[in-house]
C-alpha positions as CSV (number, residue, x, y, z in Angstrom):
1,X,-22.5,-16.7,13.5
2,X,-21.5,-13.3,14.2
3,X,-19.0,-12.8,11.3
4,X,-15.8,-10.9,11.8
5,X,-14.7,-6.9,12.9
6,X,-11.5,-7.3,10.9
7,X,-10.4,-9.2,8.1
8,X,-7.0,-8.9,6.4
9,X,-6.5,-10.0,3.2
10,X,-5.3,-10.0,-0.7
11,X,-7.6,-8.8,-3.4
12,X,-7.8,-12.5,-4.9
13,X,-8.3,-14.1,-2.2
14,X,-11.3,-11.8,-0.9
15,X,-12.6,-12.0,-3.9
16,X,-12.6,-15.5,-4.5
17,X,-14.2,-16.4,-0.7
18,X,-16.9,-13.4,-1.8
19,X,-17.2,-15.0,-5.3
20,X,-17.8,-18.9,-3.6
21,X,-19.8,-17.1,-1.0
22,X,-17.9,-18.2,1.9
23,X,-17.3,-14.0,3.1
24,X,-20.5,-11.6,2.1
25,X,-19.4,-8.3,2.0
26,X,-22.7,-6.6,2.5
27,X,-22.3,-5.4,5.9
28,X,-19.0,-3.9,5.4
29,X,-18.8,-0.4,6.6
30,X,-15.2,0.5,6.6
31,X,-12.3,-0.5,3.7
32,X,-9.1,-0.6,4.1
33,X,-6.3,-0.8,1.1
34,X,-3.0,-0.2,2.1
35,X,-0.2,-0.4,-0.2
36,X,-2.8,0.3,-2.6
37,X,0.2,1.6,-5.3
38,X,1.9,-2.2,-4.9
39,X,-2.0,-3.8,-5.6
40,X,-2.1,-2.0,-8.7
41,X,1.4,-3.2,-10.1
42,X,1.1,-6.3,-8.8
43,X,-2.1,-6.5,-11.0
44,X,-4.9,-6.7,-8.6
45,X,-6.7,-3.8,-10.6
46,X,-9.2,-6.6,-11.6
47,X,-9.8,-7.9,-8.4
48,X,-10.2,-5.0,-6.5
49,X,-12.8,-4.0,-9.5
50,X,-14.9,-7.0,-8.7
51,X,-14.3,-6.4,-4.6
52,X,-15.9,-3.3,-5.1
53,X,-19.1,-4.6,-6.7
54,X,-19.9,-7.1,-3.8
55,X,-19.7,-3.8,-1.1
56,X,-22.6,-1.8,0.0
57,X,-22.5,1.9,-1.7
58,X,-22.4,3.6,1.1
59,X,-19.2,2.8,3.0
60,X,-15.7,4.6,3.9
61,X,-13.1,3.7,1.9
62,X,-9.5,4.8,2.9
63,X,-6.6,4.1,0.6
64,X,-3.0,4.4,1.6
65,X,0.1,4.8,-0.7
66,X,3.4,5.6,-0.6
67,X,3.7,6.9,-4.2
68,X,0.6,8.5,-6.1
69,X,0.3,6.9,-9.4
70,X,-1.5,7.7,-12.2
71,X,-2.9,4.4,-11.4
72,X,-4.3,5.2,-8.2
73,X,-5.6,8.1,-9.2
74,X,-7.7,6.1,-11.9
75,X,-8.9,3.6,-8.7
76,X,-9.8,6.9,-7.1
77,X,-11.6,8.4,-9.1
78,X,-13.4,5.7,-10.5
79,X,-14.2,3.9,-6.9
80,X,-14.4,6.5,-4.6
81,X,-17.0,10.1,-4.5
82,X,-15.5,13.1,-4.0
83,X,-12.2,11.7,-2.3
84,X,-10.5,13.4,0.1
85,X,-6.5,13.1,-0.4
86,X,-3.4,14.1,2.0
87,X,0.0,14.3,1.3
88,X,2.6,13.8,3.5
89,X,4.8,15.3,1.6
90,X,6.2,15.3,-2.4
91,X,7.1,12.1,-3.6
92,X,10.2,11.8,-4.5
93,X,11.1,14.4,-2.0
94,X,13.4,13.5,1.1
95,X,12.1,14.1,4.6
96,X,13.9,16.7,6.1
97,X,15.5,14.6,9.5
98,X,17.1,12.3,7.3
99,X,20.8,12.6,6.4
100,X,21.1,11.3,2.7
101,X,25.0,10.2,1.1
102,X,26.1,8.4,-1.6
103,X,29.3,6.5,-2.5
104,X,30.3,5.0,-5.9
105,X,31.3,1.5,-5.3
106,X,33.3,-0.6,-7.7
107,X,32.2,-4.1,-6.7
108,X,30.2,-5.7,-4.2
109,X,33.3,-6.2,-2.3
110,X,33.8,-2.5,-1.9
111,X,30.6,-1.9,-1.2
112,X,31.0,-4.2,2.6
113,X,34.1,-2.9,3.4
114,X,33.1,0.8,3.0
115,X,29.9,-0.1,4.9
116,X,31.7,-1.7,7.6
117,X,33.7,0.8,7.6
118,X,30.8,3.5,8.1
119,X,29.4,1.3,10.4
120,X,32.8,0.7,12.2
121,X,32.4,4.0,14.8
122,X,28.5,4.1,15.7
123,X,28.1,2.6,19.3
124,X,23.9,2.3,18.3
125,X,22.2,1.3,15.3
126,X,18.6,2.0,15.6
């Protein structure tokens, strides 16, 4: 057979189709984690770990995440040599075409009729 370009998957279950040898990782060139923030919390630490040992050495890895974390900057620097990193922008930090309000609300009831209110003069919703 001549095995697959991409293949999309969770930590665990990568790593269990490497472990029962049904997917060989040896010819992979290029990883892929996105959310790689949400793997960590969601305890795929372990996982990705093992992932890692079943891979070639050399190999690109790219990592994307919406929040840095001391958590991925552990993966990082454990995982990857001399990582490159790129910031959109601050996290936490609003980007700069977006209107942000607030409204204090009293009840969930309040809360639909001041959005339908809001709502109630806006020809398009994207």
């Amino acid at each position: 057979m001549g095995g697959v370009d991409i293949l999309v998957g969770t930590p665990r279950r990568v790593y269990d189709l490497a472990l029962s040898k049904v997917l060989r990782l040896q010819s992979i060139k290029k990883l892929v984690i996105d959310e790689v923030d949400i793997m960590l919390d969601f305890g795929y630490k372990t996982q990705l770990k093992n992932i890692f040992e079943y891979l070639p050495v050399k190999r690109q890895n790219i990592l994307f995440s919406a929040t840095m974390t001391t958590y991925v900057d552990e993966l990082m620097d454990e995982f990857l040599v001399n990582p490159v990193k790129k910031t959109i922008s601050i996290s936490g930090t609003p980007v700069e075409n977006i209107q942000q309000e607030s409204y204090s609300v009293a009840n969930f009831y309040s809360k639909v009729n001041l959005l339908n209110h809001l709502l109630a003069d806006k020809k398009d919703i994207p």
